[in-house]
C-alpha positions in Angstrom: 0.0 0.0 0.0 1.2 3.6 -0.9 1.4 5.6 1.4 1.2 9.9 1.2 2.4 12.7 3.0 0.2 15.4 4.8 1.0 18.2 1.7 0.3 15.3 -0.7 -2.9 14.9 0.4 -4.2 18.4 0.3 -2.7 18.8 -3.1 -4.8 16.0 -4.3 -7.7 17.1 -2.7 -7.8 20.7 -4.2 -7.2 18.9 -7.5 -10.0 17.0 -7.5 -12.0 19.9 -6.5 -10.8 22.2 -9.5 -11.8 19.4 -11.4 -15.1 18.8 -10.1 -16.4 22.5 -10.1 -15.1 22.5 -14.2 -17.3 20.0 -15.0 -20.5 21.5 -13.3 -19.9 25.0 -14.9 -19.6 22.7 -18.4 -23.0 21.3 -17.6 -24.4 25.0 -16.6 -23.5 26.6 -19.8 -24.5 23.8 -21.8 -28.2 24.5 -20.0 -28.3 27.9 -20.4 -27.4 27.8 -24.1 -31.0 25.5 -24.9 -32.8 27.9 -22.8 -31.4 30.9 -24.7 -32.8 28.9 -27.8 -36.2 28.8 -27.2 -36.3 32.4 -26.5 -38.9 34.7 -28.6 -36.7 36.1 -31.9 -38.3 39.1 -30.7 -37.9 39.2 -27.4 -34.1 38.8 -27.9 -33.7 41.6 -30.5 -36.1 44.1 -28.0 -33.2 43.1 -25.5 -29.9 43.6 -27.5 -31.5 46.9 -29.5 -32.2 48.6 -26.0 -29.2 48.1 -24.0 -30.0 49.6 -20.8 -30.8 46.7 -18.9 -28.0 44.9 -18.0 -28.1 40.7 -17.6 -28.3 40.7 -14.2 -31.4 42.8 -13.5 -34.8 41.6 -13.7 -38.0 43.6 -14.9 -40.6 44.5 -12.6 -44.0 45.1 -13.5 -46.1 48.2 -13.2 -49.1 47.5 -11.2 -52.5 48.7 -12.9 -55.8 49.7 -11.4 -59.3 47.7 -12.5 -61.1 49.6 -15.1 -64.7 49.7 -15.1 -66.5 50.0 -18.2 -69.5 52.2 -17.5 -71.4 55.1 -19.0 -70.6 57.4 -16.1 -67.8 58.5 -14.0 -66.2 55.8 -12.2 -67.7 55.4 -8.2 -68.9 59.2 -8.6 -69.3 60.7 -5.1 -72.0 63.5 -4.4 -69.8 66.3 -3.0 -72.1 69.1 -4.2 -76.0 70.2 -2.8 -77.0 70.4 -6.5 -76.3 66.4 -7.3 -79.6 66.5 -5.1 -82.9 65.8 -6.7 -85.9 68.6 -5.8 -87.0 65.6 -3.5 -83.9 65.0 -1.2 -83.3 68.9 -0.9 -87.2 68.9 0.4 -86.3 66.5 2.7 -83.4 67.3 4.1 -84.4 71.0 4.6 -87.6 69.3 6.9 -85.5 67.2 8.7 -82.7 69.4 9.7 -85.8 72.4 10.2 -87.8 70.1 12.2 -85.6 67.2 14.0 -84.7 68.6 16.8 -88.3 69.5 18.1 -89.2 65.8 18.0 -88.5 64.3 21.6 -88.2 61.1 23.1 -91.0 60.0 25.5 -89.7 57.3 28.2 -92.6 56.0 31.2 -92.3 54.1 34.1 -95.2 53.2 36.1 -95.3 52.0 39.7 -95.2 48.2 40.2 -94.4 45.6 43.8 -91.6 43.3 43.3 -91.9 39.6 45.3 -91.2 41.1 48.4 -94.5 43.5 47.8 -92.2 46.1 47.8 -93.1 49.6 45.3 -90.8 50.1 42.5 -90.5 51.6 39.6 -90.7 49.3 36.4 -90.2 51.1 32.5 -93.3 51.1 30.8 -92.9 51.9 27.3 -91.4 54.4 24.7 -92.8 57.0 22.4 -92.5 60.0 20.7 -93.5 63.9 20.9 -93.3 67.2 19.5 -92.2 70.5 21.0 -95.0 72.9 20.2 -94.5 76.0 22.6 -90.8 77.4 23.5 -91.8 76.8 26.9 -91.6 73.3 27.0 -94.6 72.3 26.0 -95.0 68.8 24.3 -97.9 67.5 21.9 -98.2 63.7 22.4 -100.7 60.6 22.8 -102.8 60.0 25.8 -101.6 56.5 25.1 -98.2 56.7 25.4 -98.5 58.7 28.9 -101.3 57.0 30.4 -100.9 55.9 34.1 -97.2 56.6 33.8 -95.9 57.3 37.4 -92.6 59.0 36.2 -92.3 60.5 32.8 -89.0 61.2 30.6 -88.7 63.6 27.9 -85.0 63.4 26.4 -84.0 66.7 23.6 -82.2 66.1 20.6 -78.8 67.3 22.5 -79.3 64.3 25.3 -80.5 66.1 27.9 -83.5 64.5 29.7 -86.1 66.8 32.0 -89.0 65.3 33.5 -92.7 65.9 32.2 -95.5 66.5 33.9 -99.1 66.2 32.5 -101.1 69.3 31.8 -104.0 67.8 30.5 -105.0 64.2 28.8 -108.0 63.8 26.0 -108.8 60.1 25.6 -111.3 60.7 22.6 -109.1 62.4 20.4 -106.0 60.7 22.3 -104.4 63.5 22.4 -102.1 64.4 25.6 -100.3 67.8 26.4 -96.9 67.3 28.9 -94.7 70.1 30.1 -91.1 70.3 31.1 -89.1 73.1 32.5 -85.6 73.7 30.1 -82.8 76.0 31.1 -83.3 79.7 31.2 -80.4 79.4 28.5 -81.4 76.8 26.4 -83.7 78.0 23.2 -86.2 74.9 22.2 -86.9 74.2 18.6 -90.4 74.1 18.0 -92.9 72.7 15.4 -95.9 74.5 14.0 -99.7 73.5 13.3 -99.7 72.9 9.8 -104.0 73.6 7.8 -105.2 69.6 7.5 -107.8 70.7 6.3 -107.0 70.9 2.7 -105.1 67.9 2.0 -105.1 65.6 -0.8 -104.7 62.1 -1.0 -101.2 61.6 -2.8 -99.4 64.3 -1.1 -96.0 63.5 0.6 -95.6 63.9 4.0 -92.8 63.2 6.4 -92.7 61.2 10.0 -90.5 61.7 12.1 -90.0 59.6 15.6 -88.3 57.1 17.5 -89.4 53.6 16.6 -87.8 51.2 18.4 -85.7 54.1 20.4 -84.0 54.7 17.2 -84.3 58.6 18.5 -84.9 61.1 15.2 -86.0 58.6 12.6 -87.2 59.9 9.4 -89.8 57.8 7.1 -91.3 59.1 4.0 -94.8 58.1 2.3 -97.4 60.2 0.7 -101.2 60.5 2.1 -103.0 57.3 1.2 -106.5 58.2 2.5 -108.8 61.0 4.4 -111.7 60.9 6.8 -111.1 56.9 8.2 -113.0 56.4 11.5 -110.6 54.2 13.5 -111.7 52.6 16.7 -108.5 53.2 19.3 -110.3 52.2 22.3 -113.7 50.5 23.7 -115.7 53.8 23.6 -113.7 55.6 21.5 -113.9 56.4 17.9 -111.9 59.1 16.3 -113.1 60.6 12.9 -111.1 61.9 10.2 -107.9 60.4 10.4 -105.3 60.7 7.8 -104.1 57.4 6.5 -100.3 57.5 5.3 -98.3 54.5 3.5 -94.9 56.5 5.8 -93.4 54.0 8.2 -94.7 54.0 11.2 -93.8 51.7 14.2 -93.7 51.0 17.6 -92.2 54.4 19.1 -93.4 56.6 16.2 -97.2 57.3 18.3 -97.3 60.9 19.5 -94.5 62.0 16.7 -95.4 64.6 14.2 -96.9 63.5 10.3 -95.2 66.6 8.4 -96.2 68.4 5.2 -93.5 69.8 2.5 -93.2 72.3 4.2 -92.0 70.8 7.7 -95.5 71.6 8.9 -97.5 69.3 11.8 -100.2 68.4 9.2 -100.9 65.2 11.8 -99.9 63.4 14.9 -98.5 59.7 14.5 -100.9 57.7 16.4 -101.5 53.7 14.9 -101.2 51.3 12.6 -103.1 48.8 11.5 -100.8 45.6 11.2 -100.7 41.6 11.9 -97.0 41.9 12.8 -97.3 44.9 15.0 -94.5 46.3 12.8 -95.4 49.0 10.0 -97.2 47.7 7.1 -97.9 50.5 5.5 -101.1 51.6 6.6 -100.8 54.1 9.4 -102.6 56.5 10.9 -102.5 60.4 12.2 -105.2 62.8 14.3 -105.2 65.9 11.8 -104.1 68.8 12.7 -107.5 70.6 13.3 -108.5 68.3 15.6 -105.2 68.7 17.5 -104.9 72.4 17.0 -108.6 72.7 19.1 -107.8 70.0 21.5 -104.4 71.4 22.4 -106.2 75.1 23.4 -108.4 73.6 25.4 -105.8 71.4 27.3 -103.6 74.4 27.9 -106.8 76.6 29.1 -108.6 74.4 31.2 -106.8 71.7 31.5 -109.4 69.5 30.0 -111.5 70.0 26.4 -114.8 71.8 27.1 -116.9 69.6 24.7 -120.6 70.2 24.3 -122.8 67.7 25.4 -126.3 66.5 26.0 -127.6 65.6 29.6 -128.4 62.3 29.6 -127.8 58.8 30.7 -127.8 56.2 27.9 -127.8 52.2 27.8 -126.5 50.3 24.4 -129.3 49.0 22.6 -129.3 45.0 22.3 -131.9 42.3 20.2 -132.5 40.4 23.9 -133.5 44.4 25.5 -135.5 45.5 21.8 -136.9 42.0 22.0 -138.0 42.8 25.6 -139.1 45.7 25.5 -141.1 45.5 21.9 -138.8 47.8 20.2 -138.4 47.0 16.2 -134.6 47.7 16.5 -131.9 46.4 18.1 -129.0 48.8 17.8 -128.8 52.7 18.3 -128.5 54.5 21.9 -131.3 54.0 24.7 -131.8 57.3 26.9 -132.3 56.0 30.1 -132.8 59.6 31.9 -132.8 62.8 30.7 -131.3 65.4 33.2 -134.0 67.7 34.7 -134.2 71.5 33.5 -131.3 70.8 30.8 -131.7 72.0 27.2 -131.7 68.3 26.0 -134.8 68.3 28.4 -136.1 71.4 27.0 -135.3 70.2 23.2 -137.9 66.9 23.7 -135.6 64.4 24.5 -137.7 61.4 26.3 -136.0 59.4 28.8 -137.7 55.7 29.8 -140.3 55.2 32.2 -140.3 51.4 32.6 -138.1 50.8 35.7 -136.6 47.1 34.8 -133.5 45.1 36.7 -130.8 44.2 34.1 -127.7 42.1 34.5 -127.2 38.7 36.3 -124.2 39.2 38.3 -123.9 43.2 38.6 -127.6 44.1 38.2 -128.9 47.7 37.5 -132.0 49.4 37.2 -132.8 50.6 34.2 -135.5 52.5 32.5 -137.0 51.4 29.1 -139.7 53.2 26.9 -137.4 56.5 25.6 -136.5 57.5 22.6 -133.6 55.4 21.0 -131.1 57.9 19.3 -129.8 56.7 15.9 -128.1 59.7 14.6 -126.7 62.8 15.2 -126.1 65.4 12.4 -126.3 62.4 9.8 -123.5 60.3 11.7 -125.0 56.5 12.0 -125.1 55.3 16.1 -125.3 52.5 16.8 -123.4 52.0 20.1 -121.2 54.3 22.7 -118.5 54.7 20.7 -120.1 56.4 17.7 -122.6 58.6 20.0 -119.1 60.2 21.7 -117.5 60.4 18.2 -120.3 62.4 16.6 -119.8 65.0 19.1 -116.2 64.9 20.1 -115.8 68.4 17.8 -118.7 70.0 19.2 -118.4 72.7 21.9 -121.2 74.5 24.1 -123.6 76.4 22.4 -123.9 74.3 19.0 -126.5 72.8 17.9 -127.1 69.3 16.2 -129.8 67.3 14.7 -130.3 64.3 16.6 -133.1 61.4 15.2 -134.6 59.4 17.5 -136.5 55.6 17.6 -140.1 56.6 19.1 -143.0 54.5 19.4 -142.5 52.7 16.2 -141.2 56.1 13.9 -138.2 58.6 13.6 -137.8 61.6 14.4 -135.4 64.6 14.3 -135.2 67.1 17.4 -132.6 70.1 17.2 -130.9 70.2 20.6 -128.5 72.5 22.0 -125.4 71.4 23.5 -124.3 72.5 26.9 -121.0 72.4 28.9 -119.9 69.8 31.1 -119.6 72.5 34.0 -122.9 73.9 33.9 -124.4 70.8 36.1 -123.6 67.8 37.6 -122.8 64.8 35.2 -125.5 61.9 34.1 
């Protein structure tokens, strides 16, 4: 066996490393010349004729936006009050004219927790307009009604409690008051005429459905004049019927014309859901304007009305008492020395016990009031609607069911105050 020195070695080793590292650059070129051959003919001139990129540097690629192929200006925002249609400008101008007289109407009514301890429990939500710089709110009765504690909170987020000047419960209309800053200037909303609308008009609601404080829906009138039931005995007439949103929230929030006008206040809708369904309902403003004065004057509205005591007409009492009808309004008792008395009005003479398990004494035989001033009665309901615009001193046309025939007696209406009630 041969053997080598240390420097032998590491000579032999280097060698065969120089040898080694030839060969692979062999191998490299001969790869590189291939690839140069499949290159693009013109790809390879573009590269000699230009020169200015050197074989080492690579080209990077400009980056390019998306183009969108459209007939207008690409994602066009509206920066200008004249990209507005005549519509939008309305609206807006309402809004920000009108917004920040709406309020937000929070109740909480006494309760007794398991312990049979009082407390106060939240009641509900709804919505109000400011209507005298004092701090007087327009709302409905129902949204108030039996509230211990009542919470009106301003546009800015300041909250006063309301107090109740005076309630209405057949027009459902409530009046509250709060006490602002001697500093602080309220915005306010004015009575708009609803007298002269026209079904197709747009209008504007504002309110706070679902405490969503400020919300503004848009619709146009659908309907005038509807008769809508909103309680057992109460019926109220000429209501404005609007396809705006309205929601739970919304009642007691103003319906507003063009104009930013209170042409109606927000009080229903008639829904399966109990969500809007594009049939709601406002008190016109007349009605409101003439409530509202009487609310802040006397603290209730000084309706006119008859003197009398009255008992709903049913087939089992007509069928009783030999009466050929069996709907309309039975006057039980006509107040002594009243004008009702005085027009003719005849009050029953037949003293008979009704009821099984609260009985009465009642008094058949009188006349049977069907109308008043053309308006159909035929329970409680209608009889309180057909004079719920009426104040003291008017007079109506009331037909009555007597002994078998009709008549019609003019009778002068009276205030409440001027005797005791029936």
């Amino acid at each position: 066996m041969k053997l080598y020195s240390k420097r032998q070695l590491l000579v032999r080793t280097a060698a065969a490393g120089i040898t080694a590292a030839a060969i692979s650059a062999l191998i490299c070129a001969a790869v590189i010349k291939n690839s140069h051959g499949t290159e693009n003919p013109q790809q390879t001139e573009t590269a000699q004729s230009s020169g200015s990129v050197t074989e080492t540097q690579e080209a990077v690629p400009q980056k390019k936006e998306a183009e969108l192929q459209t007939n207008s200006p690409v994602l066009q925002v509206i920066n200008n009050s004249s990209d507005y249609t005549q519509d939008e400008i309305q609206n807006i101008s309402v809004y920000e004219k009108c917004n920040e007289a709406v309020v937000n109407i929070t109740t909480k009514v006494m309760d007794y927790n398991w312990f049979y301890e009082p407390e106060l429990k939240d009641s509900g939500s709804g919505s109000g307009s400011i209507i005298d710089k004092r701090g007087y709110v327009v709302t409905n009765v129902h949204v108030v009604k039996n509230a211990t504690l009542i919470t009106i909170s301003l546009a800015d987020g300041t909250s006063y409690e309301g107090k109740v000047v005076g309630l209405d419960e057949s027009s459902d209309i409530a009046v509250l008051k709060f006490d602002p800053p001697q500093n602080v200037e309220l915005k306010t909303i004015s009575f708009g005429d609803s007298e002269n609308l026209r079904v197709g008009q747009n209008v504007i609601a504002i309110g706070n459905p679902f405490a969503l404080e400020r919300t503004m829906t848009t619709g146009i009138i659908s309907g005038l004049g509807r008769p809508i039931q909103s309680a057992k005995n109460v019926i109220i007439r000429n209501m404005i019927q609007t396809d705006a949103a309205i929601n739970p929230g919304n009642s007691g929030g103003p319906l507003l014309d063009s104009k930013g006008r209170m042409i109606g206040i927000n009080t229903m809708i008639y829904s399966t859901s109990g969500s809007s369904s594009g049939v709601g309902f406002a008190i016109p403003a007349s009605t409101a304007r003439r409530v509202v004065s009487d609310l802040l004057t006397y603290g209730r509205v000084n309706r006119g009305e008859m003197k009398l005591s009255l008992i709903q007409n049913t087939p089992r009492i007509a069928s009783f008492a030999g009466y050929k009808i069996s709907s309309g309004m039975i006057i039980n008792s006509v107040e002594k020395n009243s004008l009702a008395e005085k027009a003719g009005l005849q009050g029953g003479t037949m003293a008979v016990q009704y009821g099984t398990y609260n009985p009465q004494i009642i008094y058949l035989g009188g006349d049977i009031i069907t109308e008043i001033d053309g308006i159909s009665i035929s329970k409680l309901a209608d009889y309180y609607s057909a004079l719920e615009d009426k104040v003291p001193g008017d007079k109506v046309t009331v037909t009555v069911y007597r002994k078998g025939r009709y008549e019609k007696i003019t009778v002068t209406l009276e205030s409440p105050k001027n005797s005791s009630e029936a």
